[in-house]
C-alpha positions in Angstrom: 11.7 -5.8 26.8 8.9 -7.8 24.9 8.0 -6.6 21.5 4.6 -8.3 21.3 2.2 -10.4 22.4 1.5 -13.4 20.4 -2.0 -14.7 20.2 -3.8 -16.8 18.1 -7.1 -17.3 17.0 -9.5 -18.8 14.4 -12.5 -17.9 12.8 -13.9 -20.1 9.8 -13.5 -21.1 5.6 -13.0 -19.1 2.4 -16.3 -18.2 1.1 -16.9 -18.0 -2.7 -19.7 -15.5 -3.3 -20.9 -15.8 -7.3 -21.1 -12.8 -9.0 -21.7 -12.4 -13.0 -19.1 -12.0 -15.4 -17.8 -9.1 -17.0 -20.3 -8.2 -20.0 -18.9 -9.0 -23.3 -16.5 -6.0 -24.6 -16.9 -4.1 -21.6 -13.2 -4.3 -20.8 -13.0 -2.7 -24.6 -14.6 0.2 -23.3 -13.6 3.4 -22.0 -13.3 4.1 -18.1 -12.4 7.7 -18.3 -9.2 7.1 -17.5 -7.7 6.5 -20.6 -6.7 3.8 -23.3 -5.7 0.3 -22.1 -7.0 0.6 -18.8 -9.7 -2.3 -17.5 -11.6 -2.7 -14.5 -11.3 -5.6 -12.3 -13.9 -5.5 -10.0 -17.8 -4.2 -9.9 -20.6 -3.8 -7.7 -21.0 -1.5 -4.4 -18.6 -1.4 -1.3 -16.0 0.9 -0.4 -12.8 -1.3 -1.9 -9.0 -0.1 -1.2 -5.7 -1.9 -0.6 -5.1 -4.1 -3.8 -2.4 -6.8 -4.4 -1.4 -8.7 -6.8 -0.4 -12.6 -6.1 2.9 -14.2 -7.4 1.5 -15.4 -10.3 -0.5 -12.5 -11.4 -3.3 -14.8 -11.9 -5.2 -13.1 -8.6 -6.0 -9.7 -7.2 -6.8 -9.2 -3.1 -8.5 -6.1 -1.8 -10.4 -4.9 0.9 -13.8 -3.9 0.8 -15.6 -2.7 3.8 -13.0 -3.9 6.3 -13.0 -7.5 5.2 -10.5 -9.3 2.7 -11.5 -11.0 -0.8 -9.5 -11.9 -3.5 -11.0 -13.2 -7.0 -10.0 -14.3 -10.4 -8.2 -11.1 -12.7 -11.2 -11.0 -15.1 -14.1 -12.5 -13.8 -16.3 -11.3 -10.5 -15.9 -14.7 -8.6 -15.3 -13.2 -5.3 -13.6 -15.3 -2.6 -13.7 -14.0 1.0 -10.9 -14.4 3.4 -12.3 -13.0 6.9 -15.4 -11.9 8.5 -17.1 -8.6 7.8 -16.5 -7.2 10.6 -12.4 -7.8 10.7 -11.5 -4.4 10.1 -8.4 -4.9 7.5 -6.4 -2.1 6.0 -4.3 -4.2 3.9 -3.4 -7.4 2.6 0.0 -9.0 1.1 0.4 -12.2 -0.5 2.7 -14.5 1.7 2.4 -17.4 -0.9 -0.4 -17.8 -4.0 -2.8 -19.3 -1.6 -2.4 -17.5 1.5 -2.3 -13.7 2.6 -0.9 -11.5 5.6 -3.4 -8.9 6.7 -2.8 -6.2 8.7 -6.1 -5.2 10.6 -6.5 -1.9 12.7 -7.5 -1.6 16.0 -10.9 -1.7 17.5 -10.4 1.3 19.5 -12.2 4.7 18.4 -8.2 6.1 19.4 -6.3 6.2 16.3 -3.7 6.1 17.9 -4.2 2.4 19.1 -1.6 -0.2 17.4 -3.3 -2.7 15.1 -2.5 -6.7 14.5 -0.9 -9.3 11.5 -3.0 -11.9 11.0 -2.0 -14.8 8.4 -4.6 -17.1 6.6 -5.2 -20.7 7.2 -5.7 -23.3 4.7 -8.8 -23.0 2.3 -10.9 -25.9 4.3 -10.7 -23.8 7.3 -13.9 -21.2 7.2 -12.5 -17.8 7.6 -9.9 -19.2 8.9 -7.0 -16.6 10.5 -4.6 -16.9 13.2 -3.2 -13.7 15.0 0.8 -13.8 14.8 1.7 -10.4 15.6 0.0 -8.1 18.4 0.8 -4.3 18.7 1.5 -3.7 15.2 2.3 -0.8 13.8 3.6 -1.0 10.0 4.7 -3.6 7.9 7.0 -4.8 4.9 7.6 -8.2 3.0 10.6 -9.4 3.9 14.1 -9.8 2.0 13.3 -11.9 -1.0 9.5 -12.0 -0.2 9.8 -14.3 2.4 8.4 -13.9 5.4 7.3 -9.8 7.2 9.5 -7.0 8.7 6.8 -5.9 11.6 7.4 -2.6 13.3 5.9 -2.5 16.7 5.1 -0.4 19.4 7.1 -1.2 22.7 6.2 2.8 24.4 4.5 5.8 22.9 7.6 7.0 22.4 9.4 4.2 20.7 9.1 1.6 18.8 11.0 -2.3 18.2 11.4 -3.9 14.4 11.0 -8.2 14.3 11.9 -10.2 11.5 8.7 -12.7 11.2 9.6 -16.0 9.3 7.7 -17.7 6.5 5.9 -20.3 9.4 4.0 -16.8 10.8 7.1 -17.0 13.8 8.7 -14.2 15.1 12.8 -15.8 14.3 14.4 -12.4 15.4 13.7 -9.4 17.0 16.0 -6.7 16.7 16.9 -5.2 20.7 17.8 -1.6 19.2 14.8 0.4 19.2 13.5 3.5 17.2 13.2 6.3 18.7 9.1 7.4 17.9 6.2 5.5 16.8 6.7 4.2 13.4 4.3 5.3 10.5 5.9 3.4 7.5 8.4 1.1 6.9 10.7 -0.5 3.4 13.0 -2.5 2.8 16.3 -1.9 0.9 16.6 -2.6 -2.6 18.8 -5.5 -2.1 17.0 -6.9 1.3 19.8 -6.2 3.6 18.0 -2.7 5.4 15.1 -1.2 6.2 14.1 2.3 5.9 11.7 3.1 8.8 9.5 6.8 9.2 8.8 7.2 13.0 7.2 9.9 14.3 9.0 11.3 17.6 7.6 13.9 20.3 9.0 16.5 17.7 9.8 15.8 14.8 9.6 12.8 11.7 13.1 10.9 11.1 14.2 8.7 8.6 15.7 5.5 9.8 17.9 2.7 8.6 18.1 -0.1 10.1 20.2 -3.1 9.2 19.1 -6.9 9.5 22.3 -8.6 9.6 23.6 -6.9 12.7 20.5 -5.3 14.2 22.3 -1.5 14.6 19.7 1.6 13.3 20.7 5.1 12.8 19.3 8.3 11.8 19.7 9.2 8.4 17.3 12.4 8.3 14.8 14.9 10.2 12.0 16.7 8.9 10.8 20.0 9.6 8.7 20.4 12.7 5.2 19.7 11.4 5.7 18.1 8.8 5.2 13.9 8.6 5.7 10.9 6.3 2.7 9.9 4.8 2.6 5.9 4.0 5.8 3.7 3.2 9.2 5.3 2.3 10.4 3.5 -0.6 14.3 2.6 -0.9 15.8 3.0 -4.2 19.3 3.0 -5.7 19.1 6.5 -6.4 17.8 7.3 -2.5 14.6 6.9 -0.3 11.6 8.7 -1.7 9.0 9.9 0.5 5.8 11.7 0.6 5.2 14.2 3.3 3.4 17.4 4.4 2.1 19.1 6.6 1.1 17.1 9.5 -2.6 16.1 10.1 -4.3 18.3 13.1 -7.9 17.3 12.0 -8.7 20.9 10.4 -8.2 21.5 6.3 -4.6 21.4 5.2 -3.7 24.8 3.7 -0.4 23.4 1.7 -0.5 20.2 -0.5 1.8 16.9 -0.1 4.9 16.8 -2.2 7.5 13.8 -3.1 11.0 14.1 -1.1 14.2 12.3 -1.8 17.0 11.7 0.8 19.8 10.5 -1.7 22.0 7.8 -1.6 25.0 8.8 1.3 23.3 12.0 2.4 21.3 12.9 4.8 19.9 16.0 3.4 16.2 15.5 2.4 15.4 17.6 -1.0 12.3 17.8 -3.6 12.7 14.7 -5.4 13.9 15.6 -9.1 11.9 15.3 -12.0 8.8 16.1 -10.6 8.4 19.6 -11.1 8.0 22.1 -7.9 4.3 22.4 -8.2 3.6 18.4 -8.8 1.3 17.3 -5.7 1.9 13.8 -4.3 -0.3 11.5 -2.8 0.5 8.2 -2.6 3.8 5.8 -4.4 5.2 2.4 -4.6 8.3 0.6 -5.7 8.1 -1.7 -9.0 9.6 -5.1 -8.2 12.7 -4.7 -10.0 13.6 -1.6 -8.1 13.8 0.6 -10.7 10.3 2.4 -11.2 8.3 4.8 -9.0 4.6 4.6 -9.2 3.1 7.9 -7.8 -0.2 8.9 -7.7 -0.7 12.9 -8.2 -1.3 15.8 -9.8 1.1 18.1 -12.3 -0.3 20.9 -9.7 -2.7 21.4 -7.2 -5.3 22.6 -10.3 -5.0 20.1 -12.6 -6.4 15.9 -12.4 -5.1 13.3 -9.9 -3.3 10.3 -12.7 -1.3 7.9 -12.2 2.5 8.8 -12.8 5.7 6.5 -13.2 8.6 7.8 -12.4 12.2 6.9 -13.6 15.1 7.6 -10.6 17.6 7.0 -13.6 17.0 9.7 -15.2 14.1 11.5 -13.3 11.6 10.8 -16.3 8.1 11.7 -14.9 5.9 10.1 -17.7 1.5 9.8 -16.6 0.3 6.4 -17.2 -3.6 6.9 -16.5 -5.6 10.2 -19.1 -8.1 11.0 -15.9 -11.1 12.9 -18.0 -13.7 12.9 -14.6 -12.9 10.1 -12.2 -11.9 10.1 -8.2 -8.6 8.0 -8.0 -8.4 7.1 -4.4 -5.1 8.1 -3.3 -4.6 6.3 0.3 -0.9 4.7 0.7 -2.0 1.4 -0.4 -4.3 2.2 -2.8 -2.3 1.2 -5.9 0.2 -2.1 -6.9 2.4 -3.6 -8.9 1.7 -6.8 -10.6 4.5 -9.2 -9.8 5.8 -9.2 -13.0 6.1 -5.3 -13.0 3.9 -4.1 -16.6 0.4 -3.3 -14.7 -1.0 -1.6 -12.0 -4.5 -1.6 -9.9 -5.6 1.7 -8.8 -8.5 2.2 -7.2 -11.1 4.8 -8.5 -14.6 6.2 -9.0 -16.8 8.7 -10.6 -17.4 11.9 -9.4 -20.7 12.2 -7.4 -22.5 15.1 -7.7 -25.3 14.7 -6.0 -28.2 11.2 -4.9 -28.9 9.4 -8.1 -30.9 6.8 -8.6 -29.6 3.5 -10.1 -31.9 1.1 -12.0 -29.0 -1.8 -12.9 -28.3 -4.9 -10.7 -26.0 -3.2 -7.4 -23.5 -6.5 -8.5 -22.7 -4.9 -12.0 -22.8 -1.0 -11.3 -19.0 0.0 -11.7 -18.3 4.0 -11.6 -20.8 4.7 -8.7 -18.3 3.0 -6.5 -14.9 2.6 -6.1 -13.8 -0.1 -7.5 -10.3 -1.6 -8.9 -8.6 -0.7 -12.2 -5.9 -2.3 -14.7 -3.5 0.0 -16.0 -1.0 -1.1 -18.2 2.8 0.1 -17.9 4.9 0.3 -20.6 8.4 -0.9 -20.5 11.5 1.7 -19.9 12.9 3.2 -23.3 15.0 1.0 -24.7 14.4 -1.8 -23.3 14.0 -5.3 -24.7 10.4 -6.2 -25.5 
C-alpha cells in the first residue's frame, strides 16, 4: 500500500522585511509575566509555533499562516513562504533551512495536511513538497531527518522515516490502527510513541524503528483524546488529554497523564496536583525536563510550569499578573541548549481600543513571542 504521494513544487526567495529595533531598555522592562522574561517579537499578526534553531542564534514562527524567522533581539524579519501557505508549524532541519508542516486547504478538518522543506536562500520563497497526506510529525533520532505519520485510510494510519535529503529512506509496512493526532520519539531515538485516534477510542502506540513492529501500550476512556504530542521520557510518556472536542463548550478541563515506564496503565501524572489544568507540554532536549503550560486549578492564571519526572518537582517559571498565554501544542520551545523558552502571549482585551504607536512596535495588543529563562535543576553544576 502507498503511504504518500510525493510532489514537489517551488515558489520563490527569502524576503527580509526591516523592522525597527527593540527600544533601548525595553527588554529591562516588565511584561507582566514576571522577572527575566523578554520579548522577541513586536508588531500585529496572529504569531504561534516558535522554534528555536541549533545555534540559538534564531527564532522561527508563524504568523498568519506564513513562516519567518529573525534575529533573537532585533525585529529583522525574514520570510520563508507566501502569505497564503497556511503553516501550523515549523522545525529547524539545519541553521539555514526549516521543515514546515502546512494544513490542508479544505474547510474539513479532517483533511491530512503536507511537509514542505526550504530551498536555499537565493531561491524566492522557495519550498518543495516532500511529503503528501500528512498527519503529525517528529524530528528524527539524533535530529536528523522527520518521523512523518500519514494517513493510508480513515481508519489507519502508516509511519515513514524521511532522511536528511527531504527522501522518504523507509517506510514502515505495519500500520496504526486510527488516524494519528501526535507523535514522539523515544528518549534515546530507537521508538516512537504515536496517539491515534480509532472509531472508539485514543491508544498509545509504540513503535520501533529498527524492526518496524508497533503495539498497543494503552487505551483511553471513550471520549476522551490526546491533545498535541505525547512526550517519551525515562520515567514514562506524558500526555495531555480530555474530553474530546464535539464543537460545544467543554464542561471538564484537560489534565497531564502518565503511562509509566513497563505499564500500560495510564494514571494522573505525579507531582502535579489533582486540580492542576494542562494545556499544552514539551520535552527539554536532554530528556529530563517537562515544560507545561497550565494552571494550579481551573481558577487561578495560565504560567508556564517545568516539571521534573525525577522527582515530580512542579516549579512555575513565568509570574502571569494579566496576560493571555496562548496554549496551542506548539505554542511554546525549548532553546537548543535547554535554559530558555518562547511562549507565546498577549494582553487581555477588554474591549476596541484605539492605538496611536507605529502597528510595527505595538507589543501586548497582539500575540507575540516571549523569552523565559529556565533555571538549571538543583544541584546542578552551573
Amino acid at each position: 500500500m502507498t503511504l504518500a504521494a510525493l510532489a514537489t513544487g517551488c515558489g520563490g526567495a527569502t524576503q527580509i522585511v526591516q523592522i525597527k529595533a527593540l527600544p533601548a531598555g525595553q527588554d529591562r522592562a516588565d511584561f507582566g509575566l514576571g522577572p527575566g522574561v523578554r520579548p522577541l517579537s513586536h508588531g500585529p499578526g496572529d504569531k504561534s509555533a516558535p522554534a528555536w534553531n541549533p545555534t540559538d542564534e534564531r527564532v522561527a514562527f508563524v504568523v498568519d499562516g506564513y513562516v519567518v524567522d529573525k534575529p533573537l533581539y532585533n525585529q529583522d524579519l525574514r520570510r520563508w513562504t507566501t502569505k497564503d501557505f497556511g503553516a501550523s508549524r515549523s522545525e529547524w532541519r539545519s541553521s539555514e533551512g526549516l521543515t514546515i508542516f502546512a494544513e490542508s486547504p479544505s474547510p474539513d478538518p479532517e483533511e491530512p495536511g503536507s511537509v514542505y522543506r526550504t530551498l536555499p536562500k537565493d531561491t524566492p520563497f522557495g519550498v518543495e513538497k516532500i511529503a503528501a497526506g500528512a498527519l503529525a510529525m517528529s524530528p528524527g533520532p539524533g535530529g536528523e531527518g522527520l518521523i512523518v505519520a500519514l494517513e493510508t485510510s480513515p481508519y489507519e494510519s502508516g509511519i515513514a522515516r524521511i532522511g536528511g535529503n527531504g527522501k522518504m529512506d523507509q517506510i514502515y509496512t505495519n500500520l496504526i490502527g486510527g488516524r494519528v493526532t501526535g507523535i514522539s520519539l523515544s528518549p534515546n531515538g530507537g521508538q516512537v510513541a504515536v496517539a491515534a485516534r480509532g472509531a472508539a477510542t485514543v491508544a498509545l502506540h509504540v513503535l520501533d524503528l529498527a524492526t518496524g513492529d508497533s503495539k498497543t501500550i494503552a487505551r483511553l476512556e471513550p471520549g476522551m483524546e490526546i491533545h498535541g504530542d505525547p512526550q517519551w521520557t525515562r520515567r514514562g510518556i506524558y500526555y495531555v488529554a480530555g474530553e474530546e472536542d464535539t464543537g460545544e463548550s467543554k464542561l471538564a478541563p484537560d489534565h497531564l497523564y502518565r503511562v509509566p515506564a513497563g505499564s500500560s496503565t495510564p494514571e494522573p501524572a505525579p507531582g502535579v496536583g489533582e486540580d492542576f489544568v494542562a494545556s499544552s507540554l514539551r520535552l527539554s532536549p536532554n530528556g529530563e525536563r517537562l515544560a507545561i503550560v497550565g494552571r494550579r486549578n481551573p481558577a487561578s492564571s495560565t504560567n508556564l510550569y517545568i516539571l521534573e519526572p525525577a522527582t515530580d518537582n512542579l516549579k512555575a517559571v513565568t509570574a502571569n499578573e494579566d496576560m493571555e498565554i496562548k496554549t496551542g501544542p506548539y505554542d511554546l520551545a525549548w532553546s537548543a541548549s535547554g535554559d530558555r523558552m518562547a511562549i507565546v502571549a498577549r494582553g487581555v482585551i477588554s474591549g476596541p481600543r484605539v492605538l496611536s504607536a507605529p502597528a510595527d512596535t505595538i507589543l501586548t495588543d497582539f500575540y507575540n513571542l516571549y523569552e523565559v529563562p529556565i533555571e538549571a535543576p538543583e544541584g546542578d553544576a552551573p
